[in-house]
N, C-alpha and C positions, 0 to 999 in steps of 0.2 A: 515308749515307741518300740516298738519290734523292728530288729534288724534285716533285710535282707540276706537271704543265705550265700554262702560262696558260690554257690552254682548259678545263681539266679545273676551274679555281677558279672561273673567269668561269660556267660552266655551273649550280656548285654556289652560286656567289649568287646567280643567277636561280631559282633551283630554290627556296633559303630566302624568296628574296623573294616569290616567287610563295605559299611555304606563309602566310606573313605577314599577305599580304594577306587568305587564305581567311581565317585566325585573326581578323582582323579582323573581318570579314563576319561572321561565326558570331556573335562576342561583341558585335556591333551586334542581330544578328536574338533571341540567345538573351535579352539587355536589354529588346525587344519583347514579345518572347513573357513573359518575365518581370513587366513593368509588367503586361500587361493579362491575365494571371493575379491578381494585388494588385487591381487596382479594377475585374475583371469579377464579383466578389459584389455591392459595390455596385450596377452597374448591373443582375443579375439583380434583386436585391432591389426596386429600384426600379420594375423593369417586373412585378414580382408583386405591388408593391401594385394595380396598375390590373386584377386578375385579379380576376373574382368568383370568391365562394364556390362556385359550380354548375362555373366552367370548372375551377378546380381539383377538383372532384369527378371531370369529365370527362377530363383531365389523368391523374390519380389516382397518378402515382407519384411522390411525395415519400420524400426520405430517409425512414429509421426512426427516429423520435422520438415528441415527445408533444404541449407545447402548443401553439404560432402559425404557423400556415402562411402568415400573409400579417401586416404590423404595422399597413394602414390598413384598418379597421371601416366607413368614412364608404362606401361601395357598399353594405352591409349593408343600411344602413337610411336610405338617402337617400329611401326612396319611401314609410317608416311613418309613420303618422299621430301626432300627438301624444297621450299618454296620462296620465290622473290617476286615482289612486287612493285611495277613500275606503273606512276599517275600523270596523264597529262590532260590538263586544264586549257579550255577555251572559251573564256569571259567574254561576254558580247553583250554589251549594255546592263541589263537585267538579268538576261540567261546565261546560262556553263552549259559547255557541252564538255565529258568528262570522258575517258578514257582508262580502264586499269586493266592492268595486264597481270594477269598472274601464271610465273612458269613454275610450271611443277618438274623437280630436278629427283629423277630413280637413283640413288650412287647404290643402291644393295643388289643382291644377286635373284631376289625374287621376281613376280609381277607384283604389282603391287595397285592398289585401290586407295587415293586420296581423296579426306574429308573435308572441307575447310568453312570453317563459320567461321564469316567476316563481318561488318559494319558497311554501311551508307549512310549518307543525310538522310533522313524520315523526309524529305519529301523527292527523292531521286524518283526518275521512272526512267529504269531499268526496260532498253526496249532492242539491244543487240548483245548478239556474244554470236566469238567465232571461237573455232578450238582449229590450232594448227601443230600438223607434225613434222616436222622435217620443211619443206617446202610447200606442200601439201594447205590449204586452207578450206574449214568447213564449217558453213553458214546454219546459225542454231536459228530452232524454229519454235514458234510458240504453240503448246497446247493445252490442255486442261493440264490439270498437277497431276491426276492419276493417271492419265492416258500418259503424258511424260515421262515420270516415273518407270509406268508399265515398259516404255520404249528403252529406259536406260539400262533395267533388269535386264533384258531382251539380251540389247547388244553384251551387256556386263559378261549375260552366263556364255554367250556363244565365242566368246575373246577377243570383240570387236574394243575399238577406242571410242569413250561416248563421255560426254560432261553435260552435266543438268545444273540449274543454275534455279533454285527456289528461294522464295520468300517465306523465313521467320515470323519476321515480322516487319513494319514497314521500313524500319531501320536495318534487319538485320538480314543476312542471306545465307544460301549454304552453295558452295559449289564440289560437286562431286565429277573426278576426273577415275576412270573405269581403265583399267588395264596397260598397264605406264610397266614397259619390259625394262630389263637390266639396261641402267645406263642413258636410258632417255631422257628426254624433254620435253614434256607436252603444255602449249601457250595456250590458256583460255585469257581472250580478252575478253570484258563487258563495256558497254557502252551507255550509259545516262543523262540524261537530259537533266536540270535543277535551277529552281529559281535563284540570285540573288538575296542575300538580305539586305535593308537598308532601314537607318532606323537610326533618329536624331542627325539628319544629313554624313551619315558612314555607312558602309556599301562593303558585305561581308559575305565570306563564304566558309566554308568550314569542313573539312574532310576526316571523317573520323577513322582513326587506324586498328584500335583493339576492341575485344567484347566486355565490357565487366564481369566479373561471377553476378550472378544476382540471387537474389533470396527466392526462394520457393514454397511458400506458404502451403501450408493444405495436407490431409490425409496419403500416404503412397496409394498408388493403383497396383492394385495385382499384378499386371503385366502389361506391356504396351496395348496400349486400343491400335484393334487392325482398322480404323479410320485412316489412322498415321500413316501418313508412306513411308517404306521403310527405308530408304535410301541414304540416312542418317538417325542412327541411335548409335553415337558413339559417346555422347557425352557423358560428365561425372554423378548428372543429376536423374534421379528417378522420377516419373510419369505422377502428378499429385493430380488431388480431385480438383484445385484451384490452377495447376499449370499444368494442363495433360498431355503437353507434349514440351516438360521440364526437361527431356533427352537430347532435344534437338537443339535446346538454346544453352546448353551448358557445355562448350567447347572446353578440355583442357589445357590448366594453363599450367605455363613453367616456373620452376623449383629455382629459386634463386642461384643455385651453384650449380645451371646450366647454362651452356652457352646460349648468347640471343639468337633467334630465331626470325625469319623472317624480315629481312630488311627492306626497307620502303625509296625508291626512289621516285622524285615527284619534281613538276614545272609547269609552272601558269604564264598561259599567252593573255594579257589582259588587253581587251579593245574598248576601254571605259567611253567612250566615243565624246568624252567633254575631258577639259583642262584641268589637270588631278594635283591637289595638293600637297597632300603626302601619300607615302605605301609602307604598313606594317606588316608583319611576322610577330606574331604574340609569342608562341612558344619553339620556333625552331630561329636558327640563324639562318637568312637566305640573302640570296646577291639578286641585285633589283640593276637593270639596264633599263633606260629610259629611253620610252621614242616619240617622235611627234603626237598630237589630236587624242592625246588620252592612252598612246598604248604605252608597255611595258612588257619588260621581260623576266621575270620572278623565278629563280632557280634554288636547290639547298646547296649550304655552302659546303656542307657534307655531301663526297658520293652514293652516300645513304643513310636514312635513319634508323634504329629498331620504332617496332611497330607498336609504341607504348604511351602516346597520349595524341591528342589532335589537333592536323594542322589547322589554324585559322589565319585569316587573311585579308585585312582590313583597307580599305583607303577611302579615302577622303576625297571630294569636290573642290576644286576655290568657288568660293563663298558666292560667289558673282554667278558663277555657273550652276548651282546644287538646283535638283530637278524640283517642280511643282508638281510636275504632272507629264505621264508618258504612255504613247500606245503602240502596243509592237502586234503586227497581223500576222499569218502564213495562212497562206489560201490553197487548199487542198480539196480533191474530189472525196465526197461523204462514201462510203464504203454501202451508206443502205441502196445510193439511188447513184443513178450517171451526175446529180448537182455536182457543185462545189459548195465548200462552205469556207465562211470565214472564221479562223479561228482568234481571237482576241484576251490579249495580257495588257491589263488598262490600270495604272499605278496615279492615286491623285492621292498629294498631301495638303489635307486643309490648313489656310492660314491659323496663326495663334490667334493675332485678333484680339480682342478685349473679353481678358478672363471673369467667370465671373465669382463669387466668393464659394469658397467649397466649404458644405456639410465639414462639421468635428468628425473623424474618425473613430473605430472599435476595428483596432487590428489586433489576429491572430497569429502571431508566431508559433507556426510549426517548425520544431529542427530536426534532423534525422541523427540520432545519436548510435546507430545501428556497427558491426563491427568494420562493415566496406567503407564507414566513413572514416576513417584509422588514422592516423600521420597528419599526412598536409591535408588532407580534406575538413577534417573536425577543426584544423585553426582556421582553414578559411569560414568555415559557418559560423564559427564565435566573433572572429571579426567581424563580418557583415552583419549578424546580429546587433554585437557590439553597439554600433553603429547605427541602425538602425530606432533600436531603445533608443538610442538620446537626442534624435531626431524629432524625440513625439514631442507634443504641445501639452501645457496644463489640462488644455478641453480636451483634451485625446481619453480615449481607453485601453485597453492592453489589455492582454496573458499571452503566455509562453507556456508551449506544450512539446513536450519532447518525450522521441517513442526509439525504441530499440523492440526487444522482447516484449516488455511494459509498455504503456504509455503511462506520462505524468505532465499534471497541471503544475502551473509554479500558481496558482491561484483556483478558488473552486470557480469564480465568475472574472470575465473582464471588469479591472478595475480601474481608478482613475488614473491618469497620468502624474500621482504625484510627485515631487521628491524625493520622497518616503518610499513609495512602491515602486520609481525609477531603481535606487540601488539596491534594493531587494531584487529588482531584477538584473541589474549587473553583474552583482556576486554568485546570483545564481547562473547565471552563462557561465561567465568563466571558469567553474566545478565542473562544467559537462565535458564529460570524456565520452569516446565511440566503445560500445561492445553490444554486443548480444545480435539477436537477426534482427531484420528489418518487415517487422509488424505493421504495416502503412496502414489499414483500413479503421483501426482502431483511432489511430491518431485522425483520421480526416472527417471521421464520422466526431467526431468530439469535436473540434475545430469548427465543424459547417453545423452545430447544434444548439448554438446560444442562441435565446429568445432575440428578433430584432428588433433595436429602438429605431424609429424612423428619424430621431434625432441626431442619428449617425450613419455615417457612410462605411458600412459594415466590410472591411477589407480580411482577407486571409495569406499572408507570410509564407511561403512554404520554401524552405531552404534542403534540400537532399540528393545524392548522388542519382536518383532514382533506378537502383539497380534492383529491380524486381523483375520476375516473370512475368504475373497478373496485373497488367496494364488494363486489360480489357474489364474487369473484376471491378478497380479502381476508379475507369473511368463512370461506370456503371453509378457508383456509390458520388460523384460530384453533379453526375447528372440530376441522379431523386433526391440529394439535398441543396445542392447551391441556393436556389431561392433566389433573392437578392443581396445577396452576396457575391464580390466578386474575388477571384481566387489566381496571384501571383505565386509564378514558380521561379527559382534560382539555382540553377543548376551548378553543382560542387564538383571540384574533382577534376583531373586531366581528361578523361573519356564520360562524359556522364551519360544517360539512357535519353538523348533529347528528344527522341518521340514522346517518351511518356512526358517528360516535362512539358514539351510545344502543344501537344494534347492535352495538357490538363489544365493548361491556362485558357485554350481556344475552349476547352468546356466552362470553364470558370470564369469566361468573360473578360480576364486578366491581360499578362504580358509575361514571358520568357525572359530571364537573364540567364546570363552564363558567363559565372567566373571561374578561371581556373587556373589564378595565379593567385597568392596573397596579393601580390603588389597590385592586382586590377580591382580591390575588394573597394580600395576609396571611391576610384572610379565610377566603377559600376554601381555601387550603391547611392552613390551620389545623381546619377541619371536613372536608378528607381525610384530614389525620394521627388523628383520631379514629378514625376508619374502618379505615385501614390497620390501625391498632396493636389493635383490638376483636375480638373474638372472634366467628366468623361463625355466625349461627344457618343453620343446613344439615340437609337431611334431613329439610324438612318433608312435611308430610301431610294432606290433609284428608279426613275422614268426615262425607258428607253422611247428613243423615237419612234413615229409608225411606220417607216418606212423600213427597218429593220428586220422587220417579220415576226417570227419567233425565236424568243430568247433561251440557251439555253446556258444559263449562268451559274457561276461558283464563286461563294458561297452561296447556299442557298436562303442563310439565315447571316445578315451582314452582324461582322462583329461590333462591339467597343471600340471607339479609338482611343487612345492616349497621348500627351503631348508627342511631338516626335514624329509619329508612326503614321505609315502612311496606309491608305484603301487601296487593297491588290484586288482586284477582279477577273475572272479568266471564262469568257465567252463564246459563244458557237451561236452563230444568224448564218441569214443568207444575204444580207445587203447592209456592209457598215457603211452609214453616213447619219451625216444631221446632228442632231443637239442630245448628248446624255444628259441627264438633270439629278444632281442628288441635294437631297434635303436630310436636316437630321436636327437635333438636339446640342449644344454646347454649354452645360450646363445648365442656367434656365435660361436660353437663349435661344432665339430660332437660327439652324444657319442652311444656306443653300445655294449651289454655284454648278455655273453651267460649262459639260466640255466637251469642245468637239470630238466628232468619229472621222473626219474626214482624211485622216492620214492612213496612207498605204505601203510604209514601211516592209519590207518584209523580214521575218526573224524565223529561221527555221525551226523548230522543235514547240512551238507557242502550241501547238494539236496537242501532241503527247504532254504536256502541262497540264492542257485543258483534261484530257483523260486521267491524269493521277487524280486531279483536283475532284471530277464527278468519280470514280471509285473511292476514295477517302470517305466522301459524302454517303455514297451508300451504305460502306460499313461505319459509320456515324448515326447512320438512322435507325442501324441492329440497337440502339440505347433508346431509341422511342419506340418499340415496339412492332419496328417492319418485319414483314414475314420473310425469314429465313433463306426459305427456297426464293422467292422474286429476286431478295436481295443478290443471290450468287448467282444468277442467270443473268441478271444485269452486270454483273462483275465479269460475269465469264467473259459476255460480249462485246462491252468495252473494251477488256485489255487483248480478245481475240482480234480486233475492230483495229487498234492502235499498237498491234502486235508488243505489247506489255508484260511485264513480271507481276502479280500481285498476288494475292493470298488462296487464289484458286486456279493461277496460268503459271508453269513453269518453262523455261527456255531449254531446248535440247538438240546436242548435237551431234551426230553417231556416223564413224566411218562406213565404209561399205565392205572393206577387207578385214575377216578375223586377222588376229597376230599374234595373240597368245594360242600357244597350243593348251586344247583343252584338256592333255594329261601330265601340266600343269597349276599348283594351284594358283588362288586370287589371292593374296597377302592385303589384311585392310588394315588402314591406321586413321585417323583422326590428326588431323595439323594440329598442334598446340596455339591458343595463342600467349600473350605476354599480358603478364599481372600490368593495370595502368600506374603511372607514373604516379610516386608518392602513397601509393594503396599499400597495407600491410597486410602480408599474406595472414600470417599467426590471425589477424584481429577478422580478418573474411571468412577463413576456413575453421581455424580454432577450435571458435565457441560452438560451429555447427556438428564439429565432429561429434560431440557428448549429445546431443539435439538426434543425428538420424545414426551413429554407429550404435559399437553396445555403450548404454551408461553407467559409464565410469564411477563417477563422483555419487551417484544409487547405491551401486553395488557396493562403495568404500559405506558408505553410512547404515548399509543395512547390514552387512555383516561386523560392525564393529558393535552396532545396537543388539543384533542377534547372540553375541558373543557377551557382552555383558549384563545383558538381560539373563540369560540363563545359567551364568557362571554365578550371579549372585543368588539365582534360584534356589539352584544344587546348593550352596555353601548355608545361607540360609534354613533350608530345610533339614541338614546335616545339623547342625549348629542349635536346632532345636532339638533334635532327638537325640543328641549324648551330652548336652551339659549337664543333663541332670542323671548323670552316670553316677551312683551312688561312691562316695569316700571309701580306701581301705579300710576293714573291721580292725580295730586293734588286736593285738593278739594276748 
């Protein structure tokens, strides 16, 4: 074998050494590039807290996610005024007439413009508000939402004092109070009218105090839709193609190591007008004064609350006295013509009667394991769960489906109630922890997709916070699959989204619960397993008299009942009298009972009931396919008609004197409100920050993959080309 020459080896170690060096260089620069891939999230994240809410509007393209585009709020509402709000409750039978006052307190040196998204009942109608200044009172009027809007701009830029008061949602509202100078105090009160609830002889009301964050499903939108009035984009969340006005429903909330904010003072005058057994306070301490024929006097025993979970407020009948049946009128002149009309809230609870044997069950347990159900809300759904699984019967069927980001089956099909598949299903409740977003449509479209056996009474579970934006989305997907299936909701949590819950049962044929204590978990679920296992009376019917005229009734499509629960009917004729007749279904049973109209009670606000009840209805019938346009011309006129708040009328009030000078600015902020009781910030905000900020835990894997992918390239390819660097020649 012939040796290589010295020059030939000398040449090829400079050649290796030369590749070595580059190897070197590469794996110095690729180490670079590597670190500041790893802690360039950080420092994005950091320079998007200093971003407002408008520049990210302007910005506008954030990854596709759902809730926190930015984790510091304190830009939000650095420039809102301080706010306190006081509630006063007047209980009359069946109806509240409701009072809140919210004062908006200037203590900085600017002018200043406050935002404030609050809560209502989902079924309040919202049909006064006055704004007063000093002595001064000024009576808001209703208009369409853009003409209102347009009016509050108006006064806004010329430095008049103006507050508008719109609808979110039916739950939710915004009040905006325009040009509050140094040191002021400007009162908007609103005033609503709201049914009672009553249900298994207990008579409740429920006053909700904060907004939850909710999840925002859906692609970002480039920039606001000029649809939107713009009179509130303060929020954290950005405009998606599934919640496109995600801006207006995502008020900022506060950071744990802030002081509370907003303190609540509240007192119910109750005129139960029958002999009351007991009176609770589920979640606050209150002092109860007792007076003759059913009244009471309900105060907190606190001079005020923080605004962090919702009052409810329960009492009870003696047993002797609990209602069958009740009709409250108010007779008012009709707005179309010089008539009058009657307006009528007609409450009948069928006897039990002789039950008859109910269908085997195929229930679906839906749980919401999402990150807003965090702390004390995920043990409340494990318990009721719990509980719920060991309720079933051998003939029963089952699965359990739980959705966060994912959805997941604890089974591919419902399966028997064995034993055997009972503590498979216990073991597996109990592992469930909350994180990730709140994915709902995947879980409900699974859930309402099993083949039906008619051999079974096809029930659906649905346990979650429901803190979403896309209710309407939602309700959409229970309407084209329910079928015959009916669909219970159980509402978790100190503040849950009880629209969407109360709505998705009324679509689902179902029934509403709401716990929001562990300790109510035995309870409550204990008067849904009644329910569940009861024979549904279906197929009811009512024959109004003829002397009545025409009827113009709500609902238009009678629901399900269930043991307990009573038939709420809310009407408009021209002449009540004579015999109602309703017939219906109790099982396989025929049942039917006759009741009179001849009572003329009168109860103020039973009109504006009757008008929430037909506006509800029309944007109910946007899910079967009514035209758009009719729909909101009918809405318009209604709530113009019964001078109303709803999704297309806004209430607004505007001085006559500018006050701010206009070579002055307008300082805007957004009110914070407060994270609900028992919610974990980290486990709501958390996991969405990685979801719509920059991603973090991408960027950590791709540049550690890019980093030793190519380091072992380079060494590799080095490692080939000079091992076989020939031996020194001997000499």
């Amino acid at each position: 074998m012939t040796a290589r020459s010295p020059i030939s080896t000398t040449r090829i170690f400079f050649l290796c050494l030369a590749k070595a060096i580059i190897i070197g260089l590469s794996v110095v620069i690729l180490i670079t590039l590597s670190v500041w891939m790893l802690v360039s999230p950080a420092n994005a994240q950091a320079e998007q807290d200093e971003i407002t809410i408008s520049d990210l509007v302007d910005i506008g393209q954030p990854q596709q996610g759902s809730l926190l585009f930015k984790t510091s709020h304190r830009n939000l509402y650095r420039h809102a005024p301080l706010l306190n709000t006081d509630v006063s409750m007047d209980i009359t039978a069946l109806t509240a007439r409701v009072s809140l006052s919210q004062s908006f307190h200037n203590e900085g040196q600017d002018w200043v413009e406050g935002v404030y998204v609050f809560p209502l009942p989902e079924n309040a109608a919202v049909d006064h508000m006055r704004m007063k200044i000093g002595e001064r009172i000024i009576e808001g009027r209703i208009k369409e939402k853009k003409e209102a809007s347009r009016i509050y701009q108006k006064a806004k830029s010329s430095g008049r004092k103006a507050a508008l008061i719109e609808q979110e949602r039916p739950n939710m509202f915004t009040t905006s109070v325009a040009n509050i100078g140094p040191g002021e105090v400007i009162v908007v009160t609103i005033e609503y009218q709201q049914t009672i609830e009553y249900r298994d002889e207990t008579f409740s009301i429920r006053f909700p105090m904060t907004v939850a964050p909710r999840y925002m499903p859906g692609a970002p939108l480039p920039a606001l839709e000029e649809s939107l009035p713009a009179s509130n984009t303060l929020g954290w969340a950005i405009n998606t193609t599934e919640v496109p006005d995600a801006s207006r429903v995502s008020p900022p909330v506060l950071h744990e190591d802030e002081p509370r904010v907003n303190p609540v003072k509240l007192q119910v005058n109750l005129n139960a007008g029958i002999p009351l057994d007991h009176i609770n306070s589920l979640f606050h301490e209150v002092t109860v004064i007792r007076g003759g024929n059913g009244k009471a006097s309900i105060r907190l025993q606190a001079e005020s609350v923080p605004a962090d979970r919702d009052f409810v407020l329960e009492w009870r009948a003696v047993a002797s006295h609990a209602p069958r049946a009740a009709l409250f009128n108010e007779r008012k002149a009709d707005s179309e013509n010089a008539d009058e009309s009657y307006y009528s809230m007609i409450m009948i609870i069928p006897p039990v009667g002789h039950q008859a044997r109910a269908l085997p069950r195929e229930v679906i347990f839906i749980i919401d394991t999402s990150g807003s159900m965090g702390g004390e809300s995920i043990r409340q759904a494990r318990s009721a769960l719990l509980l719920a699984i060991q309720r079933l019967k051998a003939s029963d069927r089952f699965n359990i489906i739980q959705f966060n980001t994912q959805t997941d089956a604890l089974f591919a099909n419902p399966v028997v109630a064995s034993h055997y598949n009972i503590n498979r299903a216990l073991d597996y409740v109990r592992q469930l922890d909350a994180d990730g977003g709140t994915e709902m449509r995947p879980a409900l479209n699974l859930g309402l997709s099993y083949p039906v056996d008619p051999r079974f009474m096809q029930q659906v579970v649905f346990l979650t916070d429901g803190a979403v934006g896309n209710e309407r989305d939602l309700f959409q997907v229970i309407h084209d699959k329910l079928g015959s299936t009916r669909l219970f909701t159980i509402g978790i949590g100190s503040a849950p989204n009880s629209f969407f819950m109360r709505k998705a049962a009324e679509y689902g044929r179902g029934t509403y619960t709401y716990i929001g204590d562990v300790s109510e978990v035995q309870n409550r679920m204990s008067a849904l397993f009644g329910t569940l296992e009861t024979p549904v009376m279906r197929d009811l019917k009512l024959l109004w008299p003829e002397e009545a005229g025409d009827i113009d009734v709500y609902p238009k499509r009678l629901p399900d009942l269930y043991l307990g629960e009573p038939l709420i009917i809310k009407a408009r004729s021209k002449h009540l009298s004579g015999e109602l007749n309703i017939a219906g279904q109790r099982g396989q049973q025929a049942w039917e009972a006759n009741f009179a109209l001849n009572s003329h009670a009168q109860q103020p606000g039973i009109g504006v009931l009757w008008a929430r009840s037909r506006i509800a209805s029309l944007m109910d019938s946007l899910h079967e396919g009514a035209n758009q346009s009719e729909v909101r011309h009918a809405v318009v006129k209604t709530a113009l008609d019964h001078h109303l708040v709803s999704k297309y009328t806004s209430l607004v009030a505007v001085d006559i004197t500018p006050t701010r000078p206009l070579d002055k600015d307008l300082k805007r902020g957004a009110l914070p409100t407060q994270l609900p009781h028992g919610m974990q910030r980290d486990m709501v905000f958390g996991v969405s920050m990685t979801q719509t900020a920059t991603p973090a835990q991408l960027h950590m894997l791709v540049g550690l993959f890019v980093f030793l992918l190519a380091a072992g390239m380079l060494w590799f390819s080095g490692f080939r080309s000079c091992r076989y660097l020939p031996p020194r020649i001997p000499m």
